[in-house]
KEKEKOL-91886 format. One record per residue (C-alpha): x, y, z; residue in one letter. Coordinates in pm, whole numbers. Layout:
N
+--------+--------+--------+----+
:      X :      Y :      Z : aa :
+--------+--------+--------+----+
:      X :      Y :      Z :  a :
...
+--------+--------+--------+----+
END
This chain:
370
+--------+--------+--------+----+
:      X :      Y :      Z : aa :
+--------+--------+--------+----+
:      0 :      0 :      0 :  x :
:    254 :    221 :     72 :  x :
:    632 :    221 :    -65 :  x :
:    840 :    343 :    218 :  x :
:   1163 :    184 :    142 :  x :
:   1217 :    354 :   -203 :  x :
:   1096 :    709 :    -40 :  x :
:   1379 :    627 :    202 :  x :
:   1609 :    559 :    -72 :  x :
:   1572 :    925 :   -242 :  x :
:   1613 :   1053 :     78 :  x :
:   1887 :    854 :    217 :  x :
:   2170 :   1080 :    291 :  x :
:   2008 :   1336 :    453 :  x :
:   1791 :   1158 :    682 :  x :
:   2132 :    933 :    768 :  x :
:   2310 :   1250 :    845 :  x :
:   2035 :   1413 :   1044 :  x :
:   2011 :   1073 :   1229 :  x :
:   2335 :   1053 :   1312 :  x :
:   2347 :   1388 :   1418 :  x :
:   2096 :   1357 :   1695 :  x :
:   2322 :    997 :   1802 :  x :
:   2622 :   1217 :   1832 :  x :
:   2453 :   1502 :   2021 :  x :
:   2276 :   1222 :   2230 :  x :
:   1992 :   1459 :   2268 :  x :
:   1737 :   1238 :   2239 :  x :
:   1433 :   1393 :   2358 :  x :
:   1335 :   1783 :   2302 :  x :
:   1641 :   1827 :   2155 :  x :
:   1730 :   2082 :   1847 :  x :
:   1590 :   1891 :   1589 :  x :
:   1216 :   1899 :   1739 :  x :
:   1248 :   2312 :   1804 :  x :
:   1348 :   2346 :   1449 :  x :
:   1108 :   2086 :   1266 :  x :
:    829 :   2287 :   1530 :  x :
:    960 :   2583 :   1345 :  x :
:    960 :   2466 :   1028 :  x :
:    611 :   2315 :   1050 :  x :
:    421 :   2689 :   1176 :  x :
:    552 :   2841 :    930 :  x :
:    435 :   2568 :    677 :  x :
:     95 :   2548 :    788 :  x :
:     95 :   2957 :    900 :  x :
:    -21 :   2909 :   1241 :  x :
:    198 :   3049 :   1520 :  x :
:    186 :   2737 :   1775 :  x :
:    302 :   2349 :   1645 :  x :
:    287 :   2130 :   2003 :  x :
:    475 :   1803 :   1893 :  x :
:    365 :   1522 :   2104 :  x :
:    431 :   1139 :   2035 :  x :
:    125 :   1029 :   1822 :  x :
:   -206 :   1160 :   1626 :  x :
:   -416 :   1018 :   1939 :  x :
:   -250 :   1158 :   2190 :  x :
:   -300 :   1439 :   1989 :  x :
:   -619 :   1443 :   2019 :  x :
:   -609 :   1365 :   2390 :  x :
:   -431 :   1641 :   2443 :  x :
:   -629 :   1897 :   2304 :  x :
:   -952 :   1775 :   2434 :  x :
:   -775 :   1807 :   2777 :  x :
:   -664 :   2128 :   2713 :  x :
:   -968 :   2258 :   2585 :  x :
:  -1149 :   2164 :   2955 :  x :
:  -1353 :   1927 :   2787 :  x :
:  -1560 :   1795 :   3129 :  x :
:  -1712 :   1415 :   3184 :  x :
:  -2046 :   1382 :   3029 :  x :
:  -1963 :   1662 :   2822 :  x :
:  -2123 :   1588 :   2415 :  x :
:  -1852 :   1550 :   2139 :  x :
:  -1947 :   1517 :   1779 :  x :
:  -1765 :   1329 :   1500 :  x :
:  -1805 :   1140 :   1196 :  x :
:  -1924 :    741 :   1202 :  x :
:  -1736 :    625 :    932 :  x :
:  -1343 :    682 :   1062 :  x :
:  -1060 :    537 :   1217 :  x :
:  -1118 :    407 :   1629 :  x :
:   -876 :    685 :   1747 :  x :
:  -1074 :    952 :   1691 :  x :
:  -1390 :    833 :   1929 :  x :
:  -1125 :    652 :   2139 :  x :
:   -998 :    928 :   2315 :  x :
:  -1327 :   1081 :   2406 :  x :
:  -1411 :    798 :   2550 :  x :
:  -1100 :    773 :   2755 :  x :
:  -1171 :   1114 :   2889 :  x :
:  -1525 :    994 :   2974 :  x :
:  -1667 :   1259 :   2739 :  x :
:  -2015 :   1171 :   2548 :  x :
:  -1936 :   1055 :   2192 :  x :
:  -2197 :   1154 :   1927 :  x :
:  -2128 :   1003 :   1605 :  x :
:  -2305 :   1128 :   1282 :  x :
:  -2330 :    997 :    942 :  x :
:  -2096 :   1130 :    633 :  x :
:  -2128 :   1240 :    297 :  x :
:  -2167 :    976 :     33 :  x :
:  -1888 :   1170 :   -231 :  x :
:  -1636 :   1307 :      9 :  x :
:  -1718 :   1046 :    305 :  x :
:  -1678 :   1349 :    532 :  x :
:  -1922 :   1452 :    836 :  x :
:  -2260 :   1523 :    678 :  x :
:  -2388 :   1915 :    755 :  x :
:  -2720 :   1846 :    775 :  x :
:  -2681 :   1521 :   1025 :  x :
:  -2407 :   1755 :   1231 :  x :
:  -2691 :   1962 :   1353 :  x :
:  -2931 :   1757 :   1405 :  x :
:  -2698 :   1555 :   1646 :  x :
:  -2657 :   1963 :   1897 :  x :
:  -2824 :   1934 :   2215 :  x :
:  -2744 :   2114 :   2498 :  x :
:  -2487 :   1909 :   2619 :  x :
:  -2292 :   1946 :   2354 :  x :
:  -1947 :   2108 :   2385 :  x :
:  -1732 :   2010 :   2059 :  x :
:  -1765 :   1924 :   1726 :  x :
:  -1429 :   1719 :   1568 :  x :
:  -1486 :   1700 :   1224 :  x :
:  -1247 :   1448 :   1046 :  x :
:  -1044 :   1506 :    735 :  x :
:  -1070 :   1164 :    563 :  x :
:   -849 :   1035 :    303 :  x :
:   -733 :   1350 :    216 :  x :
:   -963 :   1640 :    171 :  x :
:  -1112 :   1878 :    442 :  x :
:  -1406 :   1810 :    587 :  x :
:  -1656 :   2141 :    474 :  x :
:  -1531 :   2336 :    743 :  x :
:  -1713 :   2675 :    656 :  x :
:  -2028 :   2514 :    712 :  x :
:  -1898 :   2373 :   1084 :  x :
:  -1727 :   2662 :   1199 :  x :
:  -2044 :   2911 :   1118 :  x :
:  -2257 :   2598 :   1345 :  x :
:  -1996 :   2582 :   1632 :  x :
:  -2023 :   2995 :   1670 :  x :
:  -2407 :   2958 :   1638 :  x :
:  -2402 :   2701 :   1957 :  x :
:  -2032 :   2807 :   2106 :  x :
:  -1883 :   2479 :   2068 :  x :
:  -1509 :   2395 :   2011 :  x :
:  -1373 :   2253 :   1690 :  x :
:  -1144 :   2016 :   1694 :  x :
:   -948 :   1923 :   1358 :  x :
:   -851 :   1536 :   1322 :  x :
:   -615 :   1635 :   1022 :  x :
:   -421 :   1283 :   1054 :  x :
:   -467 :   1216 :    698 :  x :
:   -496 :   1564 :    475 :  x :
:   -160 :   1741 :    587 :  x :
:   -118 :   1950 :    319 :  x :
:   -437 :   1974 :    202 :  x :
:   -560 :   2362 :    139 :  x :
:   -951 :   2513 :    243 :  x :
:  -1044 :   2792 :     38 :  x :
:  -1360 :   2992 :    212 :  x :
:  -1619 :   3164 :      3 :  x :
:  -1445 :   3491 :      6 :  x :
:  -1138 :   3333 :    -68 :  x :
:   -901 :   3285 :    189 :  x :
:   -700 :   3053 :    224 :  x :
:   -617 :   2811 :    508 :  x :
:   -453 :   2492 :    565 :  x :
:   -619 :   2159 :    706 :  x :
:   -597 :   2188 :   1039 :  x :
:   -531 :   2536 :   1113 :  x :
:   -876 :   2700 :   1108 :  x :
:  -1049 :   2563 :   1452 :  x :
:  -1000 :   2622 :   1786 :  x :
:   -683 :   2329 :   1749 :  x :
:   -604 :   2033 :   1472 :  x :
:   -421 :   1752 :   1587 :  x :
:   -233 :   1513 :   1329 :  x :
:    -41 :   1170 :   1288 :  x :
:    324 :   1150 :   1171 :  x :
:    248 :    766 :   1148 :  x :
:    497 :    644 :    888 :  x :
:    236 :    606 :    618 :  x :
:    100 :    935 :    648 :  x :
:    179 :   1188 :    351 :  x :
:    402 :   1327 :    598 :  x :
:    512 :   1036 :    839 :  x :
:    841 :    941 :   1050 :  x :
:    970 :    625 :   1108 :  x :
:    811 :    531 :   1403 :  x :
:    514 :    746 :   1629 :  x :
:    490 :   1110 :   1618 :  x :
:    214 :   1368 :   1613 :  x :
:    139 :   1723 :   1701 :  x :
:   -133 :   1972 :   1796 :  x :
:   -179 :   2317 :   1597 :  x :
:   -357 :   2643 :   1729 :  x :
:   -349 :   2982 :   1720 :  x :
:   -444 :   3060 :   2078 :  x :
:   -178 :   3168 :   2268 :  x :
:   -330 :   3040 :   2598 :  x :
:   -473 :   2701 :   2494 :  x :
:    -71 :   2675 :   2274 :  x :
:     73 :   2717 :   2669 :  x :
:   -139 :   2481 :   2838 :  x :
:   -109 :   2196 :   2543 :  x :
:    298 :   2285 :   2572 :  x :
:    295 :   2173 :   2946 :  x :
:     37 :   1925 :   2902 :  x :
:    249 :   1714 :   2699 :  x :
:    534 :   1715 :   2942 :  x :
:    391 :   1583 :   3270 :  x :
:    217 :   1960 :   3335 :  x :
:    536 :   2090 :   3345 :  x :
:    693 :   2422 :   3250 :  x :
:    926 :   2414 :   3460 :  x :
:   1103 :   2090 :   3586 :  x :
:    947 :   1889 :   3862 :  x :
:    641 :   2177 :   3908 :  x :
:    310 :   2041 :   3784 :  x :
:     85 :   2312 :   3707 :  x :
:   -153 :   2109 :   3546 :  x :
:   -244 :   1746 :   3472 :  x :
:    -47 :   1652 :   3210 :  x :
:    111 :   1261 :   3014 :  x :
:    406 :   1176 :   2876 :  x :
:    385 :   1235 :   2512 :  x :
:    675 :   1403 :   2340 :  x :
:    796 :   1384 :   1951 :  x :
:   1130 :   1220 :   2013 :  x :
:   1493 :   1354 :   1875 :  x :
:   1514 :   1070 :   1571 :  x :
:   1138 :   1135 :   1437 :  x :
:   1189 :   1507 :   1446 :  x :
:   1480 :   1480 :   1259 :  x :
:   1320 :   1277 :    969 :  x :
:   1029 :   1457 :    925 :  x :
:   1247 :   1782 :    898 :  x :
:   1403 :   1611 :    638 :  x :
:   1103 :   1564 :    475 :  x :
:    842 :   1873 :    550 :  x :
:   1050 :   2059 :    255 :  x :
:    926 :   1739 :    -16 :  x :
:    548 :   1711 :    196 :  x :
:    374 :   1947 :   -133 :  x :
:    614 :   1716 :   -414 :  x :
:    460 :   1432 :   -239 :  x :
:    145 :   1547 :   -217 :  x :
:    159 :   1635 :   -584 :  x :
:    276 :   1293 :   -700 :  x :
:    -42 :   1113 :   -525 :  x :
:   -237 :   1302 :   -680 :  x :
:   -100 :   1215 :  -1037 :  x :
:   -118 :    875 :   -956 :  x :
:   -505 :    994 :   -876 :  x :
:   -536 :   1125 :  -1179 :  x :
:   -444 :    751 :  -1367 :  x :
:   -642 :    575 :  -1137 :  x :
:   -973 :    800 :  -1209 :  x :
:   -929 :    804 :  -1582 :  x :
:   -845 :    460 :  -1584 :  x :
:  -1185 :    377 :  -1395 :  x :
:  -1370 :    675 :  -1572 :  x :
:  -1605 :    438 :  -1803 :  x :
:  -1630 :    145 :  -1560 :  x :
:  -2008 :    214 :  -1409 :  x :
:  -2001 :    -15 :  -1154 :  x :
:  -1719 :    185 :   -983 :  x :
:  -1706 :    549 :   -819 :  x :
:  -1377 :    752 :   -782 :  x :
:  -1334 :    955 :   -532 :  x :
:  -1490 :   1314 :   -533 :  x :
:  -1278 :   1616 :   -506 :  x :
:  -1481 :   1909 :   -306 :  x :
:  -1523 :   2229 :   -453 :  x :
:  -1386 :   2394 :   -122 :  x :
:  -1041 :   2156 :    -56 :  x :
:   -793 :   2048 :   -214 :  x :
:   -705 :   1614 :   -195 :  x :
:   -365 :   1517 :   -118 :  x :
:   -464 :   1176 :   -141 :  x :
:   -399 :    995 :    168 :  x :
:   -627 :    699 :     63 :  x :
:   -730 :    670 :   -295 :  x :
:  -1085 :    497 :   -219 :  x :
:  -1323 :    369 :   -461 :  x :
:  -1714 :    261 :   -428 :  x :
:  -1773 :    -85 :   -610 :  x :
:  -2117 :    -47 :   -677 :  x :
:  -2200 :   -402 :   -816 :  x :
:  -2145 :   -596 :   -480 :  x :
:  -1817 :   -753 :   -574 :  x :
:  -1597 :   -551 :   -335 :  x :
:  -1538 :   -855 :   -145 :  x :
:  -1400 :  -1100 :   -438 :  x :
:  -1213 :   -784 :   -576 :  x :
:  -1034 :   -741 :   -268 :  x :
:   -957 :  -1129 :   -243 :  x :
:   -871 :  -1107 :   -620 :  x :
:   -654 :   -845 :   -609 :  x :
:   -465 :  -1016 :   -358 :  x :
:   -458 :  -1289 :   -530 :  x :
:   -272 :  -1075 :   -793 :  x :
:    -12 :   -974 :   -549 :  x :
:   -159 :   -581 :   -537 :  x :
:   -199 :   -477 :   -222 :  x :
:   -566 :   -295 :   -102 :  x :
:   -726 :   -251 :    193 :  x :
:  -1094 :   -191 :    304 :  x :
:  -1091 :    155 :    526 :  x :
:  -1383 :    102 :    732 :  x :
:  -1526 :   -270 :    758 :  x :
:  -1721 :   -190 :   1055 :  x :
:  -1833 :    181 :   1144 :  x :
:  -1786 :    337 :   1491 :  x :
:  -2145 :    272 :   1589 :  x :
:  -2136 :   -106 :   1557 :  x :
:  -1812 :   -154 :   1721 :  x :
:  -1816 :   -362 :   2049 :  x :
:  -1648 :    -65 :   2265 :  x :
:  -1872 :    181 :   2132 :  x :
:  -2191 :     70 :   2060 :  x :
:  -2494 :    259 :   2256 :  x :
:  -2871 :    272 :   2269 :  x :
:  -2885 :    612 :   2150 :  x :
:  -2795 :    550 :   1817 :  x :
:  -3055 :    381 :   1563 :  x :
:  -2914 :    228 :   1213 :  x :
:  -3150 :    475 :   1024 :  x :
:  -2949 :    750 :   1102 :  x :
:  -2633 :    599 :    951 :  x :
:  -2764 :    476 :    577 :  x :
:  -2443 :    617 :    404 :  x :
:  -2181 :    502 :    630 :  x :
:  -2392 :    131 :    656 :  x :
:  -2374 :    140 :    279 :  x :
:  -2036 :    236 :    237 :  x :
:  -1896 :    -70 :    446 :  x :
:  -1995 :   -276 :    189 :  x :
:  -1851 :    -76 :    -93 :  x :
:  -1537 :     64 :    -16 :  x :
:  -1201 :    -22 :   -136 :  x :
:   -827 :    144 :   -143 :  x :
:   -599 :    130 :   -377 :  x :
:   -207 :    107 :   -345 :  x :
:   -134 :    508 :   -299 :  x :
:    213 :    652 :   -218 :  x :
:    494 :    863 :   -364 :  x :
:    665 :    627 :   -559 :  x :
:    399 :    422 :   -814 :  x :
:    469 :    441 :  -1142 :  x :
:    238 :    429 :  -1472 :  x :
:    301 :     48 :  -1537 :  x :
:    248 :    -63 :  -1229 :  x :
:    -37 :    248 :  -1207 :  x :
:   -188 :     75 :  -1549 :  x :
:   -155 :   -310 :  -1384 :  x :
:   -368 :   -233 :  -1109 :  x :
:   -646 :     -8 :  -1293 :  x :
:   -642 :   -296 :  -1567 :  x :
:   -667 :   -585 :  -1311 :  x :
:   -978 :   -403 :  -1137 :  x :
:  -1117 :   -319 :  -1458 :  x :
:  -1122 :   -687 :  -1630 :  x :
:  -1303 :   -796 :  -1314 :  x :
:  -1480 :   -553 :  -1231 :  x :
:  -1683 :   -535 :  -1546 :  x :
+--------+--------+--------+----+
END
């Protein structure tokens, strides 16, 4: 699914120098390397506080906890996503609330988000899936109607750009009250082991999250608040520095291979390429198709069969699982995300495909999928 062994290979010497670096300075944790990628990072996304931390659900931990989110307190979020996200609410006892998505972009659905606001609600965390934004113009206008905090999951559209209506320009993750992401080494923009950080403007909510990460401490051995251990160690910083200058060539290069896979699949009507919003752009996390026909099943057993690797991103949604199912919710309000369990399929998507092996896999799908 994802080639990260020739991406190291065009990369090599620097990341070996940068590595060894931070083994000859033996500063292992908050050393140089994280202040600079921290650096490096606001002034990518233009936001003036980057918190690393040491994964994309801690992350979101984090800035739940620094936000003052209370027990009992209502949190909204999308059905159809990865655990993490409605993991971490429930370890802070918080309410989940989990609403159905879009059938194109497989983003939070508008009209379900506010029909799911009650009075006990206190955040909305809207998810960024596969790529794109989630339609964040729409969410922020609801969560200043109702005062609620909005909480970016941006774990798999680093990179990705929101243009508003009067044309500004923002980057996912940097236009709620914080965005959390995942440097997990598939990620557009991943290390080589567990990494993540938090993103916010507020200069308040930036000091809490700093101390927050580190024990509540700002100063060592005083605990001003309650805090975990959950720093971006010395090695990961130094590889994603390496590669935050190549994150838009990257970005650009999945979407080519996009581009093959959609024209490839363009007269096929028992399959549905992904939809690129009008609002955001796609970097192209997961390239994810709809298989219409009810074959998604033997395709994915065929294509392995073939030797190409896929993967089915979500077999179960969040409402069915064991650790989160609840009374509240009834199956009628989840018809997309119930439908798109059975459809759903990803396709091989990284830096380094190529058109033949690009033209192997659409042609595979294709003579099967007929």
């Amino acid at each position: 699914m994802v080639d990260l062994q020739s991406q190291y290979q065009n990369i090599k010497d620097v990341v070996d120098t940068s590595i060894q670096e931070v083994l000859n300075s033996s500063a292992y944790i908050n050393g140089p390397y994280v202040k600079e990628f921290q650096a490096d990072l606001e002034k990518y996304l233009g936001i003036k506080h980057v918190i690393p931390c040491a994964n994309g659900t801690d992350a979101l931990q984090i800035a739940m906890m620094g936000l003052g989110l209370e027990q009992g307190d209502e949190v909204i979020t999308a059905d159809f996503t990865f655990a993490a996200t409605v993991e971490v609410i429930g370890l802070l006892k918080l309410t989940p609330v989990l609403v159905d998505v879009e059938p194109d972009t497989f983003n939070m659905d508008i009209e379900a988000l506010k029909k799911a606001i009650t009075p006990k609600t206190k955040a909305i965390v809207p998810v960024h899936l596969f790529g794109q934004c989630a339609n964040m113009e729409a969410i922020l206008a609801i969560a200043k109607e109702h005062n609620l905090f909005v909480i970016e999951d941006n774990a798999q559209a680093i990179g990705a750009d929101y243009t508003f209506s009067n044309g500004t320009k923002k980057k996912a993750g940097t236009m709620g009250n914080v965005g959390t992401t995942s440097f997990f080494p598939s990620k557009n923009l991943g290390c080589y082991g567990d990494g993540g950080a938090i993103f916010t403007n507020d200069d308040e909510l930036a000091h809490t999250l700093r101390g927050m990460v580190n024990h509540g401490m700002y100063k060592r051995y005083y605990h001003d608040v309650v805090g975990v251990n959950s720093r971006l160690d010395s090695v990961q910083a130094a590889v994603l520095k390496a590669k935050l200058p190549l994150l838009d060539t990257y970005c650009d290069a999945r979407r080519k291979a996009a581009m093959h896979y959609t024209e490839a699949f363009s007269t096929n009507s028992n399959i549905i390429t992904p939809a690129i919003s009008v609002f955001s752009t796609h970097v192209f996390h997961q390239y994810t198709l709809r298989i219409t026909n009810g074959k998604r099943d033997e395709l994915h057993q065929h294509l392995l069969d073939n030797n190409i690797p896929n993967a089915i991103y979500y077999p179960v949604p969040l409402h069915a699982q064991k650790a989160y199912q609840d009374e509240r919710y009834n199956e009628s309000d989840f018809t997309i995300t119930n439908q798109l369990i059975d459809e759903v399929i990803s396709l091989p998507m990284h830096t380094e495909l190529d058109e033949e092996q690009l033209s192997f896999i659409a042609k595979t799908i294709n003579d099967f999928i007929g």
